[in-house]
C-alpha positions as CSV (number, residue, x, y, z in Angstrom):
1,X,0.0,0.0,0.0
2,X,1.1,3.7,-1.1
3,X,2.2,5.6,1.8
4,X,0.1,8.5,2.4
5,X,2.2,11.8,2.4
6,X,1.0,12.3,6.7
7,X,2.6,8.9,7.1
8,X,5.9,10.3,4.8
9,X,6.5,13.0,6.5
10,X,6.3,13.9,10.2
11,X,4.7,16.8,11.9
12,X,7.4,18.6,13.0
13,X,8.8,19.2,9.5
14,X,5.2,19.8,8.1
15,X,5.4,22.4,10.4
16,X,8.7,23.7,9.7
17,X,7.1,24.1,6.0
18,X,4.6,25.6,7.2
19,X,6.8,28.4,9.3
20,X,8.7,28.7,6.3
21,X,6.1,29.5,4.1
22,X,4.3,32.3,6.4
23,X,7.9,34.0,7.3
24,X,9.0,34.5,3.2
25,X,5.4,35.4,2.5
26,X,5.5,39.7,2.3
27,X,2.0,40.7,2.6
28,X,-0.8,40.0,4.4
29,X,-2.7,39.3,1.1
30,X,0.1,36.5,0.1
31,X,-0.1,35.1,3.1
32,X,-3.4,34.0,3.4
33,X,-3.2,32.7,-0.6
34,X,0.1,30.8,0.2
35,X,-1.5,29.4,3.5
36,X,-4.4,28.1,1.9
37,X,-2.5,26.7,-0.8
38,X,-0.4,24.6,2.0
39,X,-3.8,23.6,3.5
40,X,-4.6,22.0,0.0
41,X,-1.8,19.9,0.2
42,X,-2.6,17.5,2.8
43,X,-5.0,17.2,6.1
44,X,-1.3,17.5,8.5
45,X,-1.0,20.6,6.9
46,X,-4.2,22.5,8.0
47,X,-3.5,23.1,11.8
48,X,-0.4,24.3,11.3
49,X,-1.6,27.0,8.2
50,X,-4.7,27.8,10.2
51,X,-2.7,29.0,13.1
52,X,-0.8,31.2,11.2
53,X,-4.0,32.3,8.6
54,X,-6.3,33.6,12.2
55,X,-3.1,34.4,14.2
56,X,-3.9,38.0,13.9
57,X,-7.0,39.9,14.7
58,X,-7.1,44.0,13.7
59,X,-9.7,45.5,14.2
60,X,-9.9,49.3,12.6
61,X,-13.1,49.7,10.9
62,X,-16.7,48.8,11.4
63,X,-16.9,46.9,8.4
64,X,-14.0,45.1,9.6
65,X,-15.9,44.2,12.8
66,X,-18.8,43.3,11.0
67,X,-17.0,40.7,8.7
68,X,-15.0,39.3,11.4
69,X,-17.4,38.8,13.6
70,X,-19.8,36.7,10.7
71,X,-16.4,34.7,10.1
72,X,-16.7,33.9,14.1
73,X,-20.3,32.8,13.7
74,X,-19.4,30.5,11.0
75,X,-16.4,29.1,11.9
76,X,-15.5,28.7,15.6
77,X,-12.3,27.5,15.0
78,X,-11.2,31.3,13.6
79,X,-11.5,32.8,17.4
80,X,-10.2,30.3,18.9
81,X,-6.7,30.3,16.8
82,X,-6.5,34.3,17.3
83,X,-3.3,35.1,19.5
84,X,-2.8,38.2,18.5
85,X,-5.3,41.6,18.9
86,X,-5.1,45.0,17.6
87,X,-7.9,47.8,18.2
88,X,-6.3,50.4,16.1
89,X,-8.6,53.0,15.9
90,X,-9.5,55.7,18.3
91,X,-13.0,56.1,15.9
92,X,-16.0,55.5,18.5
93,X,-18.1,53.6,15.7
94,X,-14.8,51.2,16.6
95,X,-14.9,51.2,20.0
96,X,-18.4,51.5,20.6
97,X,-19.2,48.7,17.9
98,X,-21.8,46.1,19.5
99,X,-20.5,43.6,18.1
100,X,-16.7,44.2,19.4
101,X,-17.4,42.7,22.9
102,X,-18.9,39.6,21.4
103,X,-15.9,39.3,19.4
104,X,-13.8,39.7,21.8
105,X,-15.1,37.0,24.1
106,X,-15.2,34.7,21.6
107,X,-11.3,35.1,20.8
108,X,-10.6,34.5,24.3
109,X,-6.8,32.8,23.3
110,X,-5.3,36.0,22.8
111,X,-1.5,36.4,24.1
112,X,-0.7,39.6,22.8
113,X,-2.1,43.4,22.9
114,X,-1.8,46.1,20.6
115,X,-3.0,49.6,21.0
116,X,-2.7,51.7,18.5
117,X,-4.0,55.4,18.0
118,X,-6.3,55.1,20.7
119,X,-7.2,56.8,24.1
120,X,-7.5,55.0,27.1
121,X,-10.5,56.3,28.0
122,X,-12.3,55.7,25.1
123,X,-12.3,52.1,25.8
124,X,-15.8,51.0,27.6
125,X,-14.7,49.2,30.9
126,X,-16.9,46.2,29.6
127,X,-13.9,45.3,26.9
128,X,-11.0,46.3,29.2
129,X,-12.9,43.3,31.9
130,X,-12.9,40.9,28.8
131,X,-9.4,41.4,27.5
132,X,-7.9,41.8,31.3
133,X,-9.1,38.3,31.5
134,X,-7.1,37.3,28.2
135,X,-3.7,34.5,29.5
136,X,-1.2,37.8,28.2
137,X,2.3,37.4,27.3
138,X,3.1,40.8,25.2
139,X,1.3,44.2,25.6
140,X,2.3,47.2,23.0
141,X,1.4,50.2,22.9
142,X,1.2,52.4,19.6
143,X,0.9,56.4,19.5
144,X,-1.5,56.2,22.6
145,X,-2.9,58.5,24.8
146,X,-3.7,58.1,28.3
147,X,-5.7,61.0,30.1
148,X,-5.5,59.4,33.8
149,X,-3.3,57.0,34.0
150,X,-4.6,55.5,37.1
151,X,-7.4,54.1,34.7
152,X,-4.7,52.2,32.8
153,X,-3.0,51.1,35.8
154,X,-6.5,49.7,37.4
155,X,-6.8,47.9,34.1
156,X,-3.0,46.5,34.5
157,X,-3.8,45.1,37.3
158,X,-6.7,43.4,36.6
159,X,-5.2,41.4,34.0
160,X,-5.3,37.5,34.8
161,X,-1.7,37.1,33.6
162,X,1.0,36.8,36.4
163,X,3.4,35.6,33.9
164,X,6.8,37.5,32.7
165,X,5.8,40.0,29.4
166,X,7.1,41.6,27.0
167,X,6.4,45.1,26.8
168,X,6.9,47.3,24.2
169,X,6.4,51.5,24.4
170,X,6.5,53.0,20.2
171,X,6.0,56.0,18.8
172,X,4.3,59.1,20.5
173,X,2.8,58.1,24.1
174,X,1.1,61.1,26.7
175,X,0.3,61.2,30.0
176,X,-2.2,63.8,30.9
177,X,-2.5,63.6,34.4
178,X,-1.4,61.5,37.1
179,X,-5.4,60.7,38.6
180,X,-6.6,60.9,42.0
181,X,-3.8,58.9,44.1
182,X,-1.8,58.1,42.0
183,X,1.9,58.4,42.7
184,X,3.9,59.1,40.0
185,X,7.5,60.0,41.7
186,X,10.3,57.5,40.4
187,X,11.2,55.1,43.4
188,X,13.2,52.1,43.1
189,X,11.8,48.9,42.0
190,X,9.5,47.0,44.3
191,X,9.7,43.0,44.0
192,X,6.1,42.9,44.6
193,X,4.7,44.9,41.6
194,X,2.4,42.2,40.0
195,X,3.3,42.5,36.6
196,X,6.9,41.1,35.9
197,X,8.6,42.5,32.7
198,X,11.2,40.0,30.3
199,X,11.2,42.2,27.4
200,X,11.0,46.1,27.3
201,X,10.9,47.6,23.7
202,X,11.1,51.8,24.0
203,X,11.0,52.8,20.0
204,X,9.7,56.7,20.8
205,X,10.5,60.3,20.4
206,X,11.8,62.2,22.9
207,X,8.3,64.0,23.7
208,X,7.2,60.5,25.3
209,X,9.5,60.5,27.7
210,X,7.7,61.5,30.9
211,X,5.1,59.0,29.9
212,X,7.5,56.3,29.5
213,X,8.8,57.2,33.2
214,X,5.4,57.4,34.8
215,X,4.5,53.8,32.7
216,X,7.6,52.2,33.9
217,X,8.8,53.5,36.8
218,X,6.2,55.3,38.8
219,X,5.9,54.3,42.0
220,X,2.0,53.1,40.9
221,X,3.1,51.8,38.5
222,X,2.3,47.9,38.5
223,X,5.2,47.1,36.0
224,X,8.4,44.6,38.0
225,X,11.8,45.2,36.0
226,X,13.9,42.8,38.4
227,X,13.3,40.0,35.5
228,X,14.4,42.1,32.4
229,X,16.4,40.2,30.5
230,X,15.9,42.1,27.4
231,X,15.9,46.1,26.4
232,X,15.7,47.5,23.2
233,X,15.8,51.5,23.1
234,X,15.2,54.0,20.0
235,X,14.6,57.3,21.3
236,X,15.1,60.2,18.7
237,X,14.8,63.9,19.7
238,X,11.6,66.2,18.1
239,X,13.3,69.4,19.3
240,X,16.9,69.6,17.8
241,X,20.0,69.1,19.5
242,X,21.6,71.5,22.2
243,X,24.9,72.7,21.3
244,X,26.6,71.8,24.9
245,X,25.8,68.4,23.7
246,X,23.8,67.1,27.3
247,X,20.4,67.5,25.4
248,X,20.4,63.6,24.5
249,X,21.3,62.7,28.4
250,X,17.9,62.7,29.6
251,X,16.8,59.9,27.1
252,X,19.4,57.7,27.6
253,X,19.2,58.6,31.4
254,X,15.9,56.8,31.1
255,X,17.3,53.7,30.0
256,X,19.8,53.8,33.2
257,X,16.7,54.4,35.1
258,X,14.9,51.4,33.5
259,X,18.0,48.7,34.2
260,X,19.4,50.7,37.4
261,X,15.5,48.9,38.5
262,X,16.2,45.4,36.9
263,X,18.8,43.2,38.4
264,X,21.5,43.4,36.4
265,X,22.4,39.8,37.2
266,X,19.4,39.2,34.5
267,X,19.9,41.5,31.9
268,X,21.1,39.7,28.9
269,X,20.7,42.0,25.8
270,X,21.0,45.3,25.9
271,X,20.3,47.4,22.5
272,X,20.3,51.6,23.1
273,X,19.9,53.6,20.0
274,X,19.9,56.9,20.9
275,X,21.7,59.8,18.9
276,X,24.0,60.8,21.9
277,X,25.7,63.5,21.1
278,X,28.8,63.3,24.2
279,X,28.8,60.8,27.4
280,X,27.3,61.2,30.0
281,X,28.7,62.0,33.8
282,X,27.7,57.7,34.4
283,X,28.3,54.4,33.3
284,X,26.2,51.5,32.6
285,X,26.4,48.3,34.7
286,X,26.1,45.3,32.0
287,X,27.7,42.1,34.1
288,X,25.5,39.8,32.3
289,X,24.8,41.0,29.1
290,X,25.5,38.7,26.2
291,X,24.5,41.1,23.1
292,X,25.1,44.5,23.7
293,X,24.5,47.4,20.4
294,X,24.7,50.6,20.3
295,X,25.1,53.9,17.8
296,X,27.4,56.3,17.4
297,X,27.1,59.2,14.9
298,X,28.5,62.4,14.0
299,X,25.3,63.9,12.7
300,X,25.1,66.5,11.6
301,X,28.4,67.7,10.0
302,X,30.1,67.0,14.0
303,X,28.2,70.0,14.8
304,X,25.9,70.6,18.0
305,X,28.8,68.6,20.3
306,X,28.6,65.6,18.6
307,X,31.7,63.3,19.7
308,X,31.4,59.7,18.7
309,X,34.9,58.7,19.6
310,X,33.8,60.1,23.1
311,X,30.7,58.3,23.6
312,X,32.6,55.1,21.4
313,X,34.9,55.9,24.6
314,X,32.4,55.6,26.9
315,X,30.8,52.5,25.8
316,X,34.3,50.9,25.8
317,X,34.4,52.3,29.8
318,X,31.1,50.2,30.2
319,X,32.6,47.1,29.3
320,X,35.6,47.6,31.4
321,X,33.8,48.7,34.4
322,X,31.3,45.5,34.0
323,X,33.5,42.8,32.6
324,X,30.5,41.1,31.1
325,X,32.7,38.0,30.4
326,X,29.4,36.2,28.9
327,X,29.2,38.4,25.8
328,X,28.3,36.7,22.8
329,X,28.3,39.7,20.5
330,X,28.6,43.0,20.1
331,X,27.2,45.7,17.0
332,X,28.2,48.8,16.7
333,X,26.3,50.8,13.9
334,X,28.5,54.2,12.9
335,X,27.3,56.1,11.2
336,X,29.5,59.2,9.6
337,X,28.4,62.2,7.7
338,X,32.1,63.8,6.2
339,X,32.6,61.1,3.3
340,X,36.3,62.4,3.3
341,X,37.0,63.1,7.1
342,X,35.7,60.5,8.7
343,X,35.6,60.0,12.8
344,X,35.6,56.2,12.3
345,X,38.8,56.1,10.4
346,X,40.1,59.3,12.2
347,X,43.9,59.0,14.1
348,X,41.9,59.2,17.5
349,X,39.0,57.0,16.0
350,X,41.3,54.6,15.0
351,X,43.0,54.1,18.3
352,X,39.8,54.2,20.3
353,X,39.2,50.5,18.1
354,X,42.5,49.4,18.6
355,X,41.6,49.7,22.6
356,X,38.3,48.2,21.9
357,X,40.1,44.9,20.1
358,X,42.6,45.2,23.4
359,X,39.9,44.8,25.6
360,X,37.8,42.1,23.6
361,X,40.4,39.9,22.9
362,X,41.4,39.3,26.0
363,X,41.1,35.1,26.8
364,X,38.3,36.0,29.5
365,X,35.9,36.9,26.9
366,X,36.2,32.8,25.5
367,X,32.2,32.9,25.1
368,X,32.3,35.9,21.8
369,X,31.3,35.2,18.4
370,X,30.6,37.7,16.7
371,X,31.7,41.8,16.9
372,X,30.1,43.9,14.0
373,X,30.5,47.1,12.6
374,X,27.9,48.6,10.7
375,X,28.9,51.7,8.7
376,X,26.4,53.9,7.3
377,X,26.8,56.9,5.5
378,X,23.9,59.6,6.6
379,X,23.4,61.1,3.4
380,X,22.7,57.4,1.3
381,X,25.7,57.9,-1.2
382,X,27.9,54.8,-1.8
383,X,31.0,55.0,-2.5
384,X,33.2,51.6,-3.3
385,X,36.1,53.4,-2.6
386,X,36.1,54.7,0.9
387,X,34.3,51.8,1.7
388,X,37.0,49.6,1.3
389,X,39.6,51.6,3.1
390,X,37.2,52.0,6.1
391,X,36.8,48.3,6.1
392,X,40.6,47.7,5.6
393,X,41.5,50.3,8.7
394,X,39.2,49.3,10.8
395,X,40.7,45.7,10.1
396,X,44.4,46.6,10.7
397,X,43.5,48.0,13.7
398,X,41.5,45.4,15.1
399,X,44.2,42.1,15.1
400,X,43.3,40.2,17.8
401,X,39.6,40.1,17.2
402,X,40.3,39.5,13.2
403,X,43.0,36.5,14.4
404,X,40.0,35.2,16.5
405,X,37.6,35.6,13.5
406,X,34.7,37.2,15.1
407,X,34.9,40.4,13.4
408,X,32.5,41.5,10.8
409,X,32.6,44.9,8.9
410,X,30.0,45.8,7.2
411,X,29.0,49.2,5.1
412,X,25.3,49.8,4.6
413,X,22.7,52.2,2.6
414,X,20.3,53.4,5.7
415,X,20.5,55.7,8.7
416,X,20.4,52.4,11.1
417,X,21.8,49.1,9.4
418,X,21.5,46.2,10.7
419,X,18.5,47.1,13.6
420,X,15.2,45.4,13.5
421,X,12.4,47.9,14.9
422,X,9.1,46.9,16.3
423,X,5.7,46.7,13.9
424,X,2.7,47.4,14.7
């Protein structure tokens, strides 16, 4: 007897198909057609495809609402794969929908929250009960505004989850007003906050800063940073740079904040993309991390105190002063704007490598793989040229870690090569 293609091959490469097939597909629209190709195929392949085809609910229209909801009706098995929800729409025939609470009971799986464009207190408390309920792992929020945070922090914690999360804080968020007794004064991390962080993505401008501080670090606040293993921050400045150079400390002063309250024993990655335009009077305390990135950049034209050997400096003083022994890897993304002066290849940029490959080569750090350095130049223009002497410098001064064959130079198109950023 013919072997039936389920008996051929086992689940878990079905499902390694299936993975592979959702991750190359580039839309939305191509991948529900190559997802319900692969559930043509054979009956193993269906679970797997339908997981991915109702993995995502987003909900930003009426007629979406409307749709979805018949889909439900029809087919229970469409809320029940939903793990991820969006409500992306701050429009009250949205919020206000009837059918958006039936909806969301019946997807009752979900793991992660987005928010996006919306105000907190636009949401009816009937749907923040229903989705506190939800078994959460991640909760984002989008561009959102919060009139009394006190609201969001009752929701918080009402939610069922007493898991670690995954947090992650993008574009512009407000803060109106702190709410009737609520405490928003920084204080140092209390153990017994309910709601235990992993992962803290910060991808903002610098206007959402006082919000990110009264999210995170209030002392109402129900968020526990003592199991952050993770941090990812992209804060970019809306109001130019100061020309004594301090006017990028406050943002990365927030990140200090945020792993001054995590144990640092923990922390594992550490990613800070900041435009810092000179170090700051502190160091960092990374004992633990294992992949560690930064940027550096003399934008614009090394004007406005802009000193990326210094802060290159600094960051080199970080790993001194912590002796994170565990590293795995390290990526530095420099960017230059002078195509024919460059800081990276400069006599005092070039030596502040050389110390960089003194202090990374040394036998203690046995556990690195990998140290790249992504080049960028701000203005897009490639040039084969200076490329390749940039790459060759910055490999004659680096011996140890080219001997060790770990290093990796790379020159990009792009302001910030090689960073992945948070979707919505």
């Amino acid at each position: 007897m013919a072997q039936t293609l389920e008996s051929r091959f086992p689940q878990e490469l079905v499902d390694a198909i299936i993975d592979a097939v959702w991750d190359a597909s580039p839309s939305r629209s191509d991948e529900v057609k190559n997802l319900s190709a692969c559930s043509l195929v054979a009956r193993s392949f269906v679970p797997r495809a339908r997981s991915h085809m109702f993995y995502n609910i987003v909900l930003t229209t009426a007629e979406g609402i409307q749709c979805y909801h018949a889909m439900c009706i029809a087919s229970p098995i469409i809320p029940a794969a939903a793990r991820r929800l969006g409500l992306c729409s701050n429009d009250t025939d949205v919020i206000d929908h009837p059918l958006l609470l039936a909806i969301l009971e019946l997807a009752n799986n979900i793991h992660t929250l987005v928010f996006h464009q919306i105000s907190w207190n636009a949401l009816p408390q009937a749907v923040l009960d229903t989705i506190a309920s939800y078994p959460l792992t991640a909760i984002m929020l989008h561009d959102v505004v919060i009139p009394s945070i006190s609201s969001f922090f009752s929701f918080l914690r009402q939610c069922s989850t007493r898991e670690e999360i995954e947090l992650l804080l993008s574009q512009t968020l407000r803060v109106e007003s702190g709410g009737s007794g609520e405490d928003l004064a920084v204080e140092t991390m209390s153990r017994d906050k309910p709601l235990a962080v992993r992962s803290l993505i910060v991808n903002c401008d610098d206007n959402s800063r006082e919000a990110i501080h009264a999210i995170l670090l209030s002392a109402s606040s129900p968020f526990n940073l003592q199991n952050l293993s993770l941090t990812q921050f992209l804060i970019l400045p809306t109001n130019g740079f100061t020309a004594d150079g301090v006017g990028s400390w406050p943002s990365l002063t927030l990140l200090r904040d945020a792993i001054t309250s995590a144990n640092p024993q923990m922390l594992r990655s550490v990613e800070a993309y900041s435009l810092l335009q000179k170090p700051p009077p502190f160091l960092l305390y990374l004992p633990s991390v294992e992949l560690l990135s930064f940027s550096l950049s003399d934008y614009p034209f090394n004007m406005l105190g802009f000193q990326p050997i210094a802060v290159l400096h600094w960051w080199i003083n970080i790993l001194v002063h912590s002796e994170p022994y565990n590293l795995q890897e390290l990526k530095v993304i420099a960017l230059f704007w002078m195509e024919e002066e460059s800081w990276i290849i400069s006599d005092e940029g070039l030596k502040e490598w050389e110390r960089l490959d003194g202090v990374l080569s040394s036998p203690k750090y046995c556990s690195l793989k990998r140290v790249g350095i992504h080049t960028s130049h701000t203005t897009g223009t490639d040039d084969s040229t200076p490329k390749e002497a940039m790459v060759s410098a910055l490999t004659q001064c680096m011996p140890g870690l080219a001997k060790r064959r770990v290093l990796s130079i790379q020159h990009h198109l792009g302001i910030l090569p090689g960073i992945t950023l948070p979707g919505i």
